[in-house]
Z-matrix of the N, CA and C atoms (Angstrom, degrees):
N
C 1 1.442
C 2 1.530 1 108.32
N 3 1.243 2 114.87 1 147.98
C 4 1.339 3 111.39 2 -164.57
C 5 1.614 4 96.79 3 -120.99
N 6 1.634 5 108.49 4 124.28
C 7 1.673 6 104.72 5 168.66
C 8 1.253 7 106.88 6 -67.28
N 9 1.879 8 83.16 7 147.78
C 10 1.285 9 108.92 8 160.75
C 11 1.753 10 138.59 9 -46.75
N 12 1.652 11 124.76 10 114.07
C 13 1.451 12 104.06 11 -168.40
C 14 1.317 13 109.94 12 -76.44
N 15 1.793 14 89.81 13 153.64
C 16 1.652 15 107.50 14 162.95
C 17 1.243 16 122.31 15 -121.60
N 18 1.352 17 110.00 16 155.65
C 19 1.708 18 116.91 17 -143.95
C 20 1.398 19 96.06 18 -97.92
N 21 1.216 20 114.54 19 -9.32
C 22 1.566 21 105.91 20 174.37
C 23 1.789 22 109.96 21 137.04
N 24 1.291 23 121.36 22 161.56
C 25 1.261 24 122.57 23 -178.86
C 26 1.776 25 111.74 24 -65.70
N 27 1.555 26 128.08 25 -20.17
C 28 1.025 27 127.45 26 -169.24
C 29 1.501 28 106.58 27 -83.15
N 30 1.454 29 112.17 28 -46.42
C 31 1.790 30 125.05 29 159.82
C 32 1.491 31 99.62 30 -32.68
N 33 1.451 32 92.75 31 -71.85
C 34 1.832 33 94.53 32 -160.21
C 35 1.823 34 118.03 33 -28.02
N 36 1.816 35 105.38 34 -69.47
C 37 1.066 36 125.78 35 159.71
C 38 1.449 37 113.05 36 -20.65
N 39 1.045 38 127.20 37 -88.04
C 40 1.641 39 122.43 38 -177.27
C 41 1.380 40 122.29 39 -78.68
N 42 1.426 41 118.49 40 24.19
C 43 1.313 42 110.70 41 172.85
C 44 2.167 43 84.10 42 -107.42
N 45 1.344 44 126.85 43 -18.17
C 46 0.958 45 133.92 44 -158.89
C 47 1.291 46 98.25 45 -79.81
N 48 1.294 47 114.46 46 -41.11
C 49 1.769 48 132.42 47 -151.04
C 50 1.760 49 95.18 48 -81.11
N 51 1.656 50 95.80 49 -43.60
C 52 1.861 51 105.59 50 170.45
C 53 1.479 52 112.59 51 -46.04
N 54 1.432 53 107.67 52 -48.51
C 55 1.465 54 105.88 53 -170.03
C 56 1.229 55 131.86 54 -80.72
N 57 1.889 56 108.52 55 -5.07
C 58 1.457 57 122.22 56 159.57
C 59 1.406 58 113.45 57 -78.21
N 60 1.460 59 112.83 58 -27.58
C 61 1.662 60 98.31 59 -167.47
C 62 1.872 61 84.41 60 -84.21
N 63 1.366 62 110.94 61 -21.18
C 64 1.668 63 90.88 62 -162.06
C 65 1.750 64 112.68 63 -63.89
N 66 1.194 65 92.44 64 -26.68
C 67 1.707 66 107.10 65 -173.76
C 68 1.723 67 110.07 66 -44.88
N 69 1.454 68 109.50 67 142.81
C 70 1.560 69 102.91 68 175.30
C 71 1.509 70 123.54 69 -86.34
N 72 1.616 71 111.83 70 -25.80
C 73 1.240 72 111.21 71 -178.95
C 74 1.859 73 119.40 72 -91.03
N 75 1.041 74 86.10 73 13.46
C 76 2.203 75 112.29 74 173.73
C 77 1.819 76 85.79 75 76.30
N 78 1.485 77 127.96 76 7.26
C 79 1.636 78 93.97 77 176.48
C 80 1.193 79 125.12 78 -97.57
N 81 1.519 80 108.73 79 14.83
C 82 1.606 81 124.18 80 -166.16
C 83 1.310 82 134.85 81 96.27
N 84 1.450 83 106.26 82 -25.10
C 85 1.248 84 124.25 83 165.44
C 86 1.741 85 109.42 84 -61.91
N 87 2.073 86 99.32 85 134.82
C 88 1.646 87 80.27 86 -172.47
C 89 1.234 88 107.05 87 -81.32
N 90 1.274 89 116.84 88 -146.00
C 91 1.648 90 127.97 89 -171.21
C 92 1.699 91 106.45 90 -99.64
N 93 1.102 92 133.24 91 147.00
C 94 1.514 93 118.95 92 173.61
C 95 1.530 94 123.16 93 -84.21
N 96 0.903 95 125.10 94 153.91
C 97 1.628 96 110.89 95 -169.41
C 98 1.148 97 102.74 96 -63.30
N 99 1.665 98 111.02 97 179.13
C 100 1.381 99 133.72 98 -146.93
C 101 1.239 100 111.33 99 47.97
N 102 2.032 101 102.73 100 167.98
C 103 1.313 102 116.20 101 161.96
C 104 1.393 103 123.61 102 -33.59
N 105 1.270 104 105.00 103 131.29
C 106 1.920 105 94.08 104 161.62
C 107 1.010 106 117.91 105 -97.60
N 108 1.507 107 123.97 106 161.92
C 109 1.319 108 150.75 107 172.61
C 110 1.367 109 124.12 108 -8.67
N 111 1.542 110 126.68 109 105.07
C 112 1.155 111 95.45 110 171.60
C 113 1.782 112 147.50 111 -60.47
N 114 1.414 113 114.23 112 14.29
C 115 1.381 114 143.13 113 -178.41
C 116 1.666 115 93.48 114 -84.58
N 117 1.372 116 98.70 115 -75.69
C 118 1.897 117 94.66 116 153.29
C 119 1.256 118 132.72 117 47.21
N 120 1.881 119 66.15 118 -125.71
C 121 1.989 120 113.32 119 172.76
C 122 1.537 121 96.03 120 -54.44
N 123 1.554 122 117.15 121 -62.35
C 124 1.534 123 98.43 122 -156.97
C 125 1.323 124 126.86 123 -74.00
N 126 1.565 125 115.98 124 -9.97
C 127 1.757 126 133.25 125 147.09
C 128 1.599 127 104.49 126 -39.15
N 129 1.550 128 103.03 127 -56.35
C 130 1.499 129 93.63 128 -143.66
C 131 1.874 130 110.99 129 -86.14
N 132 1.618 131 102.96 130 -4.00
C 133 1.360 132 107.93 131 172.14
C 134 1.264 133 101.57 132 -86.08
N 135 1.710 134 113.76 133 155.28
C 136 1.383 135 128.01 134 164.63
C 137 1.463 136 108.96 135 -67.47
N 138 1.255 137 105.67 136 134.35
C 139 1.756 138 103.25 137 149.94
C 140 1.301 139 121.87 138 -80.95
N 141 1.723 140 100.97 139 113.97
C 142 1.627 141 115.27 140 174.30
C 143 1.821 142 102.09 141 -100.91
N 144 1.008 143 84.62 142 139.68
C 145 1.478 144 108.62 143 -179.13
C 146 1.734 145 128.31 144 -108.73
N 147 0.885 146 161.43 145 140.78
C 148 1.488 147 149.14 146 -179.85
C 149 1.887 148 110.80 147 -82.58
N 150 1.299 149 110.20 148 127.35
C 151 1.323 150 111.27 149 176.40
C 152 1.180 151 108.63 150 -90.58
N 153 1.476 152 113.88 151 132.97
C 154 1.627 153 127.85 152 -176.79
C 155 1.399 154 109.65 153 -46.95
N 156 1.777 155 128.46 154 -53.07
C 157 1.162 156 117.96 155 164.48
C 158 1.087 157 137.17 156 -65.66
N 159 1.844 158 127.04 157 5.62
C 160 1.198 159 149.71 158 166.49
C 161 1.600 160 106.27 159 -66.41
N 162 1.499 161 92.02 160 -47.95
C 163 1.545 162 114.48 161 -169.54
C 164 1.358 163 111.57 162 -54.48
N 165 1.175 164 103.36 163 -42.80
C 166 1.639 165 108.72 164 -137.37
C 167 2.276 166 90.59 165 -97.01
N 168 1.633 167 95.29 166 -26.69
C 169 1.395 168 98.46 167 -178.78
C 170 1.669 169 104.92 168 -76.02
N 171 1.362 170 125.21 169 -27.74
C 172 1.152 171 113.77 170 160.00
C 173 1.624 172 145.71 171 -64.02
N 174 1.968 173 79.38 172 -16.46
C 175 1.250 174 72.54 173 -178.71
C 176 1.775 175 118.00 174 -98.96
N 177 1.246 176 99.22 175 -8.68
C 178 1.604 177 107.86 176 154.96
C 179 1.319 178 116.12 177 -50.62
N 180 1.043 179 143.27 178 -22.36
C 181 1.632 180 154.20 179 -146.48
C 182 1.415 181 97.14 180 -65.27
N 183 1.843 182 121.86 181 -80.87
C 184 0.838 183 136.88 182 -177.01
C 185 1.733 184 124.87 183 -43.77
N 186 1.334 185 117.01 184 -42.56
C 187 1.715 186 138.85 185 175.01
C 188 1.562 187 81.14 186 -70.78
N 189 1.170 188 139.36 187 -36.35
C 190 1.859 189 112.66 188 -152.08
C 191 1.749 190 73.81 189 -90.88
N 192 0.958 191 137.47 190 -70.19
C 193 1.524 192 142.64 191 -161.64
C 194 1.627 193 97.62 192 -44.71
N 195 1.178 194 130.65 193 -64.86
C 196 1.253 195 127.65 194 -170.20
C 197 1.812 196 112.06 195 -61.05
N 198 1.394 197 110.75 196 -39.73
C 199 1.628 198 107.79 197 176.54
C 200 1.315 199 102.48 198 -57.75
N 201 1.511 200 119.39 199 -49.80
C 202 1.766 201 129.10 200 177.12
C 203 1.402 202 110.80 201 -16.88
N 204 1.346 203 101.49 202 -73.37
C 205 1.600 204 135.29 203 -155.27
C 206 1.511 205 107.69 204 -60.49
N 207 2.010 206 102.29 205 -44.28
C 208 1.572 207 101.42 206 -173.96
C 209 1.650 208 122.00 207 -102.85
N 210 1.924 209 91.82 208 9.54
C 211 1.608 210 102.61 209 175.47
C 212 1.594 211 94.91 210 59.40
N 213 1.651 212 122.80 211 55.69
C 214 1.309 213 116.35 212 169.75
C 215 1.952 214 77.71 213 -149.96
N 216 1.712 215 89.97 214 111.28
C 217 1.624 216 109.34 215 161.52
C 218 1.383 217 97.94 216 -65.38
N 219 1.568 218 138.75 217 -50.84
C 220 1.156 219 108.75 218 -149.45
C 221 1.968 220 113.21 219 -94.27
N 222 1.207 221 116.85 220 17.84
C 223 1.192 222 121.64 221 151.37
C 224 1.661 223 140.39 222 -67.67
N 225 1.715 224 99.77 223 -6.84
C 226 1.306 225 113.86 224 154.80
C 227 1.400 226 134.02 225 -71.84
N 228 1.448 227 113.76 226 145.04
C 229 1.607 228 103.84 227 -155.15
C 230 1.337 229 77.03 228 -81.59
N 231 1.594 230 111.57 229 160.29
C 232 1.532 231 139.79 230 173.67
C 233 1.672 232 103.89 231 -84.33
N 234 1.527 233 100.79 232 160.21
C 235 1.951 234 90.98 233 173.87
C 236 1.003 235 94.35 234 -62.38
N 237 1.695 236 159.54 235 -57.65
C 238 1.339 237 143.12 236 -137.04
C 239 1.730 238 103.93 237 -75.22
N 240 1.255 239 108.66 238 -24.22
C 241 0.996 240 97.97 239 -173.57
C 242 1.447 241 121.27 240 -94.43
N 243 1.244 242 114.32 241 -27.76
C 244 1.303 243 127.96 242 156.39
C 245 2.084 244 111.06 243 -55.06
N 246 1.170 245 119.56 244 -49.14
C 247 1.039 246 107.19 245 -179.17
C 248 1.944 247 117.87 246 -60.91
N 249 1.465 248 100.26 247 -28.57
C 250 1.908 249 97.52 248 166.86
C 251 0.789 250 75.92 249 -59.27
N 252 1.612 251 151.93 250 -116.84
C 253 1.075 252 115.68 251 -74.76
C 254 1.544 253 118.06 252 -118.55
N 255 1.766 254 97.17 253 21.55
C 256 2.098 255 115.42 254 179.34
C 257 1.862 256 92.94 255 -66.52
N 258 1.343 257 105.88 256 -43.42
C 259 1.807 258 99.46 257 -155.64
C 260 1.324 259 116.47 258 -73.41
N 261 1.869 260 113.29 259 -49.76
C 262 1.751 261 108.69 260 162.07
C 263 1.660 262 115.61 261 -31.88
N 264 1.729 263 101.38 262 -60.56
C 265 1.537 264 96.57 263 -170.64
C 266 1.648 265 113.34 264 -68.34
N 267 0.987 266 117.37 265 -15.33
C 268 1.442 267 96.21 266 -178.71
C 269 1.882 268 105.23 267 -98.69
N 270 1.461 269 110.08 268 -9.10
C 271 1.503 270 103.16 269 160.58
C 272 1.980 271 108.93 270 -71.40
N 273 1.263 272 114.81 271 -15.53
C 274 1.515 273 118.05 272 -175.79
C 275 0.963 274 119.96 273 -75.25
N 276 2.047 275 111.58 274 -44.04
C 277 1.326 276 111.37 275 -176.89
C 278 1.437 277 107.99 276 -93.95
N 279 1.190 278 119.26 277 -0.99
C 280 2.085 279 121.30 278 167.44
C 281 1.184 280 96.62 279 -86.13
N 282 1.645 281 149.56 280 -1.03
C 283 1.192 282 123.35 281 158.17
C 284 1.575 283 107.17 282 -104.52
N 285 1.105 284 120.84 283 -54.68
C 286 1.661 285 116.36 284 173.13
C 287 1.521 286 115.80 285 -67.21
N 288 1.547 287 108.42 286 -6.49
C 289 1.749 288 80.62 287 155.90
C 290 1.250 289 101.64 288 -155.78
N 291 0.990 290 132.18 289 85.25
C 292 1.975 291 140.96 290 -163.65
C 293 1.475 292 91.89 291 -75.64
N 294 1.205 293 143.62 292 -2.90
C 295 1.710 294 127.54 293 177.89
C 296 1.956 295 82.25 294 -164.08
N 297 1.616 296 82.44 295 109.54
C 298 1.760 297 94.10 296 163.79
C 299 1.082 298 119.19 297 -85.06
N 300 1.578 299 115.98 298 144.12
C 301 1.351 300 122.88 299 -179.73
C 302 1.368 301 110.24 300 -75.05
N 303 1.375 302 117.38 301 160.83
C 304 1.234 303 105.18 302 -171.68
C 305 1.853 304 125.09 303 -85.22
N 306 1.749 305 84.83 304 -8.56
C 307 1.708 306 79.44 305 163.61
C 308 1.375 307 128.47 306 -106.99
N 309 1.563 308 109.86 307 22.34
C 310 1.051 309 129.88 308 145.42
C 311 2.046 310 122.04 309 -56.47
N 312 1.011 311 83.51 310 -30.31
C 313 1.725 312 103.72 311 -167.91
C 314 1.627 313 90.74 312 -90.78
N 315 1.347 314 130.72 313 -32.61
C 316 1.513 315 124.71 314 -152.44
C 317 1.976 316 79.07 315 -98.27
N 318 1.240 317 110.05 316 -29.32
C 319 1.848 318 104.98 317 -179.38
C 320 1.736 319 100.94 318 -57.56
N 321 1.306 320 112.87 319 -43.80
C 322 1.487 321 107.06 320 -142.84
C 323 1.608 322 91.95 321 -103.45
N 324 1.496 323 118.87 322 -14.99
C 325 1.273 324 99.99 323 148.55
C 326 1.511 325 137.90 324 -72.41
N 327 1.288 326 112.05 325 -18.56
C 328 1.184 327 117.84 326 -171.40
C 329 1.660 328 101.60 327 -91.93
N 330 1.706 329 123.35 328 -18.12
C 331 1.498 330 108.36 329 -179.19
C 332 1.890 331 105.82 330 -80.01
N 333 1.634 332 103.16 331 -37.07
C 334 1.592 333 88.54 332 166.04
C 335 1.014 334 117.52 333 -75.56
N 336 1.662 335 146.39 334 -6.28
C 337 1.494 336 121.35 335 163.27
C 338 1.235 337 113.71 336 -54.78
N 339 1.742 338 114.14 337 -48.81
C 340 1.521 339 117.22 338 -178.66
C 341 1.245 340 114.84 339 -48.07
N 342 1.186 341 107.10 340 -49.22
C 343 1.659 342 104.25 341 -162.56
C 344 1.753 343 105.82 342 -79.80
N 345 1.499 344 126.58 343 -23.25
C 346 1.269 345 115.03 344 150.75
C 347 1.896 346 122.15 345 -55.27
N 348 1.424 347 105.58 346 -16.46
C 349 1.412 348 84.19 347 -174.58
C 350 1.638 349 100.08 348 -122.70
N 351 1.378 350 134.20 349 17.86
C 352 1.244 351 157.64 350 133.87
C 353 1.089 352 121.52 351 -41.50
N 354 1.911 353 108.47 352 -56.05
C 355 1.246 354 94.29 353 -158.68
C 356 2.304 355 117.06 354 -94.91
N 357 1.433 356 81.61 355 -11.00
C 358 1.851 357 76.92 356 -176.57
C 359 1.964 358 88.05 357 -81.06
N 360 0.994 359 131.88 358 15.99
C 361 1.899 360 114.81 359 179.14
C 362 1.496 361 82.73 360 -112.41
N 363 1.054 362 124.15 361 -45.02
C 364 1.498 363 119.15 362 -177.19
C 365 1.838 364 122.25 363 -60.86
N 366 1.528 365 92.72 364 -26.79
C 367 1.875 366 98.55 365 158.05
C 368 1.314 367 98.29 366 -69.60
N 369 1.180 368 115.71 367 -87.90
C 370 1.681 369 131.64 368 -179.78
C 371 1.802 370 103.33 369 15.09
N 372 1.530 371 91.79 370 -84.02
C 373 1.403 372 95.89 371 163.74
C 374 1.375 373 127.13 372 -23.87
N 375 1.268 374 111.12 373 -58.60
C 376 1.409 375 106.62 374 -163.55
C 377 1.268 376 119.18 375 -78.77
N 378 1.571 377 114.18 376 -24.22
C 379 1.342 378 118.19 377 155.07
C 380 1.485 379 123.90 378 -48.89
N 381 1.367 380 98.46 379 -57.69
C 382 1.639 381 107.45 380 -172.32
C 383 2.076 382 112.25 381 -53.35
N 384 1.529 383 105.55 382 -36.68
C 385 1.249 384 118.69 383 169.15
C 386 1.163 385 114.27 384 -58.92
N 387 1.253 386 127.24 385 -63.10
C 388 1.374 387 128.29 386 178.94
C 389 1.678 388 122.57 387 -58.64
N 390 1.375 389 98.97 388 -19.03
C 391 1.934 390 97.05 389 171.89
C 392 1.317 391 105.21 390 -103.74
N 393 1.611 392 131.93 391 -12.54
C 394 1.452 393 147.93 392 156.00
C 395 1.801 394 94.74 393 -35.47
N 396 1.476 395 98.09 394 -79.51
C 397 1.501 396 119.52 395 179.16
C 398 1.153 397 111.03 396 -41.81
N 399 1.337 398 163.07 397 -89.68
C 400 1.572 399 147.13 398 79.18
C 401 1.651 400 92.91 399 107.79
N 402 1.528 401 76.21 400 -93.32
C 403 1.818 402 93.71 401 -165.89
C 404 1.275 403 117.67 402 -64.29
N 405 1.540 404 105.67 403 -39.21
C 406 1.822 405 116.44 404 163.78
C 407 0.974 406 97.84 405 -32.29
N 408 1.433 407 139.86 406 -104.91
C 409 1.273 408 170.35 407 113.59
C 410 1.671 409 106.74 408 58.61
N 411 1.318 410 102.90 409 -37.39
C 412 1.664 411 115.71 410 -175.12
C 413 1.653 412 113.72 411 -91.09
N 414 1.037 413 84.14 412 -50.59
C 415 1.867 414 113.11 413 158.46
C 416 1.403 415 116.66 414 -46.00
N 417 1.081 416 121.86 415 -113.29
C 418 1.381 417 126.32 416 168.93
C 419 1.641 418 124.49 417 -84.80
N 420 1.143 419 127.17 418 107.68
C 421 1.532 420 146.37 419 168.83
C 422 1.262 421 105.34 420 -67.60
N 423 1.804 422 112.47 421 123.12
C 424 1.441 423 115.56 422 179.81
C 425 1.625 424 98.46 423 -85.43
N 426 1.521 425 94.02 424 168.38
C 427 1.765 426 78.52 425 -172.84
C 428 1.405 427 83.26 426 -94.96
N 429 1.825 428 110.57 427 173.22
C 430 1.343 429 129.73 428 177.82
C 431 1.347 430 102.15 429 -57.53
N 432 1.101 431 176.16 430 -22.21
C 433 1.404 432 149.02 431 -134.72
C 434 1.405 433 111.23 432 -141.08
N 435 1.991 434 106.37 433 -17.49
C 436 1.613 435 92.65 434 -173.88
C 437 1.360 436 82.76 435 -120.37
N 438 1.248 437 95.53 436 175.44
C 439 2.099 438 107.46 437 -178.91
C 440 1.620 439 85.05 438 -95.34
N 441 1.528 440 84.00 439 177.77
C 442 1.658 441 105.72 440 -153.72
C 443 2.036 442 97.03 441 -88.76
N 444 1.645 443 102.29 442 -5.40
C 445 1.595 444 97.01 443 172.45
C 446 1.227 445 130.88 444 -115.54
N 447 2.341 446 89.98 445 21.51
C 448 1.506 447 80.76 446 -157.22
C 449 2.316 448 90.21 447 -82.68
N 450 1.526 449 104.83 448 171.66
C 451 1.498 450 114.82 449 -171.62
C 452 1.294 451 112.08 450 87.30
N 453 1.480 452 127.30 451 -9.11
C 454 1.396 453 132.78 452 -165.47
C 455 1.890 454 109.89 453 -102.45
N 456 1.372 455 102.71 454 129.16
C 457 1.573 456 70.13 455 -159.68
C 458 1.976 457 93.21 456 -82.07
N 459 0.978 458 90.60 457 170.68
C 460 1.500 459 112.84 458 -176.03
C 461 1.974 460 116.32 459 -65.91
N 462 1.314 461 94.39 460 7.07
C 463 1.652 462 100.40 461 164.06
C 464 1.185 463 98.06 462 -113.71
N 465 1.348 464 134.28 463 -20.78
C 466 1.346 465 120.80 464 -169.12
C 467 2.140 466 99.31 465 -81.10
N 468 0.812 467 106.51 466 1.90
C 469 1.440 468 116.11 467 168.67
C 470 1.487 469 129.93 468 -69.42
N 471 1.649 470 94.09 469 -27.41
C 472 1.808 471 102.02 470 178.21
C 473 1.118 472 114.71 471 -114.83
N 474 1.071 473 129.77 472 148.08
C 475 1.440 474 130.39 473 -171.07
C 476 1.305 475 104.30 474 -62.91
N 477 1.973 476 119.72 475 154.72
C 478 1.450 477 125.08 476 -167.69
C 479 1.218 478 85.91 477 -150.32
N 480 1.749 479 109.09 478 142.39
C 481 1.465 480 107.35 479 150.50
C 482 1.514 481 118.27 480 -114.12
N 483 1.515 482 108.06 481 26.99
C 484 1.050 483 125.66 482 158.19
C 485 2.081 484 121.21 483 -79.49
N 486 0.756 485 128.29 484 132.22
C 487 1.945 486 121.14 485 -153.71
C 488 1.902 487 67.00 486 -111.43
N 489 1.634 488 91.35 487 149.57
C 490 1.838 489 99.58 488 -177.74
C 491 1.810 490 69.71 489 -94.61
N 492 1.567 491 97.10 490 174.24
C 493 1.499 492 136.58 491 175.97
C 494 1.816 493 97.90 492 -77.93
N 495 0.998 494 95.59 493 137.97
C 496 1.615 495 101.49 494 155.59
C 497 1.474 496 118.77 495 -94.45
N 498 0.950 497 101.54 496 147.09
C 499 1.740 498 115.71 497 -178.54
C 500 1.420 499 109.86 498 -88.73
């Protein structure tokens, strides 16, 4: 029978050093097959927790998006008002969820990416509307006495992707 070759004392060494970091309980020893324990996993994850000023900036999210949308600044929550309401919610989510999952964390990263890239197109808009309005306005002058829809019939008010006929 012929031994097995070895590649040398420098192999040895770091194939050795591999098999300490590979180990689960850090003593080198590896892990035994199968899943491990759920005692484990929940050792071996960190406990992440929600920060109150995490909280409280999320929960501005929605009021900054909605003032956006209706071109009303003052529909944004104020700090005072944002500060009620960081501490309830973060007493809510430390009892309904005392150890977040981690795609809990991949949700709430992904709603502030949106709303970072939501909210400068959602100005955009409102700019572009307001110089829309602008030029209308500069353009053609309604006269004082009728509104600006009166002669219009009242479907031509909602958007169509139907094109009317020309006459």
């Amino acid at each position: 029978m012929t031994p097995y070759p070895t590649a040398g004392e420098k192999i040895t060494e770091f194939e050795e050093r591999l098999d300490a970091q590979l180990g689960a309980d850090g003593s080198g020893a590896p892990r035994g097959a199968g899943r491990p324990r759920k005692e484990q996993v929940t050792a071996e994850r960190t406990e992440r927790t929600f920060d109150e000023r995490l909280i409280t900036q999320v929960v501005c999210i929605p009021f900054d998006l909605w003032a956006i949308s209706q071109g009303l600044p003052q529909l944004k929550l104020r700090d005072e008002e944002a500060a009620l309401i960081g501490p309830p919610a973060k007493e809510l989510l430390d009892y309904y969820l005392p150890q977040i999952p981690v795609i809990a964390w991949a949700w709430i990263s992904l709603s502030i990416a949106t709303y970072a890239t939501m909210k400068p197109r959602l100005e955009l808009i409102q700019v572009l509307k307001k110089d829309k309005a602008n030029s209308s306005s500069v353009q053609r002058p309604a006269s004082a006495g009728t509104p600006a829809s009166a002669g219009t019939p009242a479907s031509a008010l909602f958007p169509s992707t139907i094109k009317p006929e020309k006459v």
